[in-house]
C-alpha beads as a LAMMPS data file, in Angstrom:
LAMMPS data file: protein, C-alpha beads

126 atoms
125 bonds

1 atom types
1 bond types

-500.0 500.0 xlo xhi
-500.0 500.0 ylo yhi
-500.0 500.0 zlo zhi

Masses

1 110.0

Atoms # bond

1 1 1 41.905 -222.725 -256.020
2 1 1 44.674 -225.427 -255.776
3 1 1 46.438 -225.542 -252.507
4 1 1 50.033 -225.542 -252.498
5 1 1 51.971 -228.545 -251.508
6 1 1 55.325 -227.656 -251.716
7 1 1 57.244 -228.047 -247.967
8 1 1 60.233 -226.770 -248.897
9 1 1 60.629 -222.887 -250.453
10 1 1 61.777 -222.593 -254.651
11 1 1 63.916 -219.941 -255.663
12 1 1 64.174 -218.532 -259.195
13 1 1 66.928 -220.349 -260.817
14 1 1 67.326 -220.849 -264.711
15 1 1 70.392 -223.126 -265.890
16 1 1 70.974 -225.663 -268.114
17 1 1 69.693 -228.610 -267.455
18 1 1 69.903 -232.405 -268.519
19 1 1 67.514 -235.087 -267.451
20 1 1 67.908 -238.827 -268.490
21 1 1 65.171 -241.259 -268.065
22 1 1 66.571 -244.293 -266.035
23 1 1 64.621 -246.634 -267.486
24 1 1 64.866 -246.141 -271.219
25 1 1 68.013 -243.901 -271.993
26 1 1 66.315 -240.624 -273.525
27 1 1 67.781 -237.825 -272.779
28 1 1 66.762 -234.219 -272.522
29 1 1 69.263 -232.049 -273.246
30 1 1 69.544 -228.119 -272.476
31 1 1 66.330 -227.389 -271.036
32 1 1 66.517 -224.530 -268.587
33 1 1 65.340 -225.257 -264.581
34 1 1 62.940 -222.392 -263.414
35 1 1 63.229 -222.830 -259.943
36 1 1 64.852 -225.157 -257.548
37 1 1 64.466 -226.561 -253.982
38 1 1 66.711 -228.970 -251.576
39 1 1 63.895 -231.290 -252.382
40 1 1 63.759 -230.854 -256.585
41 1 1 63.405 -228.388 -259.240
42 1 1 60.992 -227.595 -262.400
43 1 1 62.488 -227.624 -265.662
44 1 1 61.306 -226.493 -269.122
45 1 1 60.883 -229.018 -272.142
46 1 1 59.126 -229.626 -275.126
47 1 1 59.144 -233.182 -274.306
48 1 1 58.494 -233.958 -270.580
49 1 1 58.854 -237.224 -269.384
50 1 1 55.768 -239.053 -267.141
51 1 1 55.317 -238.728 -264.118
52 1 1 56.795 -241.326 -262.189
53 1 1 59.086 -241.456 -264.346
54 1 1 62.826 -242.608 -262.360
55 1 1 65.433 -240.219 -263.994
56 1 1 69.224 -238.768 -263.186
57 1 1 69.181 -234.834 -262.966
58 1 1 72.188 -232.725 -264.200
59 1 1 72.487 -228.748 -263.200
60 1 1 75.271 -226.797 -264.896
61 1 1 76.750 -224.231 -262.632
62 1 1 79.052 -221.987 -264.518
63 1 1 81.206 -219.689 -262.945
64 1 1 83.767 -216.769 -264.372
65 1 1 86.168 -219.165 -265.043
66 1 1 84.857 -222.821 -264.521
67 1 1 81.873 -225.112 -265.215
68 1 1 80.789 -227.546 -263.244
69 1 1 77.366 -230.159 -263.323
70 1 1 75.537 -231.107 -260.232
71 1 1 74.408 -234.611 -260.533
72 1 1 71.545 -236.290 -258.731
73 1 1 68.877 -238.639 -258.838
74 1 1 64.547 -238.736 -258.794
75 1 1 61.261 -238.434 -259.949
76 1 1 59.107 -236.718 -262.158
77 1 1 56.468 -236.010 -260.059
78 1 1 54.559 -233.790 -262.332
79 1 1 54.384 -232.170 -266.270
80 1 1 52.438 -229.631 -267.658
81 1 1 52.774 -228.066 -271.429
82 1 1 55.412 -225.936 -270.687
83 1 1 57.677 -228.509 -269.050
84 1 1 58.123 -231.184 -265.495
85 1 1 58.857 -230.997 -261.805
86 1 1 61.114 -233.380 -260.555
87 1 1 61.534 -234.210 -257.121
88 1 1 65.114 -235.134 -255.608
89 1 1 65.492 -238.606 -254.350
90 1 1 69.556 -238.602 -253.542
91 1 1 72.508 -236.342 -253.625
92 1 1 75.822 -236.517 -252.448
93 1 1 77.154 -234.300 -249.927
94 1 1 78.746 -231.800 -252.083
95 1 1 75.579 -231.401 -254.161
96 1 1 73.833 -230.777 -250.921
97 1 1 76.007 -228.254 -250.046
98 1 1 76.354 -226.422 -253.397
99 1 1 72.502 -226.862 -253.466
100 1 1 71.879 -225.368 -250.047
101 1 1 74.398 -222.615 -251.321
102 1 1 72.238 -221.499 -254.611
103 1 1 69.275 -221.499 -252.760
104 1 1 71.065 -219.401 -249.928
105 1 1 71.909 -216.621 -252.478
106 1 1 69.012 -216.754 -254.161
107 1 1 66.375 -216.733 -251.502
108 1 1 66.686 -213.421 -249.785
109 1 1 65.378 -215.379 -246.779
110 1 1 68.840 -217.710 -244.942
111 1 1 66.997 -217.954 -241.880
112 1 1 63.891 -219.333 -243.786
113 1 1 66.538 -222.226 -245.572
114 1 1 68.307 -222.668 -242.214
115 1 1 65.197 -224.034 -241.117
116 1 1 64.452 -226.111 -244.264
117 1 1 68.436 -227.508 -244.015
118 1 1 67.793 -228.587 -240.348
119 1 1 64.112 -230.041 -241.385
120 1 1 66.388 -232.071 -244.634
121 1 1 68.705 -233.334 -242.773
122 1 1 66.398 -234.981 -240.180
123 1 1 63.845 -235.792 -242.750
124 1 1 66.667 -237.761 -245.231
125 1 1 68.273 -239.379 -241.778
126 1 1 65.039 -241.418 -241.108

Bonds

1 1 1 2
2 1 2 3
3 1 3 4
4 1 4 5
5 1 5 6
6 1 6 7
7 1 7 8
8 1 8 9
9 1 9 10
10 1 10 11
11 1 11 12
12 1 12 13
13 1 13 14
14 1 14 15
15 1 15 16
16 1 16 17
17 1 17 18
18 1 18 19
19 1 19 20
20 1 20 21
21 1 21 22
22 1 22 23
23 1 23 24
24 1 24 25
25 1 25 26
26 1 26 27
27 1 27 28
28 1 28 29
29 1 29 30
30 1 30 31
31 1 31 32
32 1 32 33
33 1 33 34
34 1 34 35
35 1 35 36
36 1 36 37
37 1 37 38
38 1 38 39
39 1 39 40
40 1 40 41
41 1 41 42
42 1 42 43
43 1 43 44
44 1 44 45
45 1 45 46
46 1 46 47
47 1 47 48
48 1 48 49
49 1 49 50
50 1 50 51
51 1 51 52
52 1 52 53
53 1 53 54
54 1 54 55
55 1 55 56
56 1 56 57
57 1 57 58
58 1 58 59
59 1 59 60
60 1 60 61
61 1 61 62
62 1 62 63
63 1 63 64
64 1 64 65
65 1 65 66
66 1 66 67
67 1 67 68
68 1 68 69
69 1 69 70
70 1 70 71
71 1 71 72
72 1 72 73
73 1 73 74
74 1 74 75
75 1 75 76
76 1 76 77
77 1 77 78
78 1 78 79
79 1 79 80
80 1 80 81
81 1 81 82
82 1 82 83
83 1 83 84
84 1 84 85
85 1 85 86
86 1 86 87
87 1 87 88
88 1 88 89
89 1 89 90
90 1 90 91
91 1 91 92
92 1 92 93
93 1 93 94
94 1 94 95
95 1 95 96
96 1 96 97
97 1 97 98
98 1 98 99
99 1 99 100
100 1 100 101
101 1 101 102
102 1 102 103
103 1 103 104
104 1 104 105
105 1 105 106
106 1 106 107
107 1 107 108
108 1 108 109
109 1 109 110
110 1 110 111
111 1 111 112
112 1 112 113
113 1 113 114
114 1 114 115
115 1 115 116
116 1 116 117
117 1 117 118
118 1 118 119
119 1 119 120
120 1 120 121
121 1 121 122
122 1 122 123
123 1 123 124
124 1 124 125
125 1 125 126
């Protein structure tokens, strides 16, 4: 049996998603994420990109009355038949928060992403 790797907890999350590779141009457009971290996300596609493969991540949040994409930057770091996993590399700070936020709601554990926050933020200050 495989043993997990992930450090920082997913939560169910399906939205729209674009990812562009930074070296070439393509585009993916309107895949939906499955699940999503602080530190990156798995999204499905028909046509994943390699892994290591540098790219710029957009997440549509839509609300009752407004839309708005969360932009950021990384790395595949893994694709399967169904889709990739891309791990973060940078976000601004209101990404982070409206991250952090999603992943508050969705976890049914704050304490848990409390701990992963704190753990973040001295992890990305080194």
């Amino acid at each position: 049996m495989e043993q997990e790797r992930r450090n920082y907890l997913r939560v169910p999350f399906a939205t729209e998603t674009k990812v562009t590779d930074l070296e070439s141009g393509k585009v993916i457009t309107a895949g939906l994420s499955k699940d999503v971290s602080l530190k990156g996300m798995y999204c499905f596609t028909d046509e994943p990109f390699p892994p290591g493969t540098p790219c710029a991540i957009e997440l549509r949040l839509t609300g009752t009355s407004s839309k708005l994409w969360l932009h950021l930057e990384g790395r595949v770091i893994r694709r399967d038949a169904k889709g990739m996993a891309v791990s973060f590399d940078s976000m601004d700070l209101d990404v982070f928060i409206h991250l952090k936020n999603i992943l508050y709601y969705n976890s049914g554990d704050p304490e848990k992403i409390d701990q992963e926050v704190k753990r973040y933020q001295t992890t990305s200050a080194t």
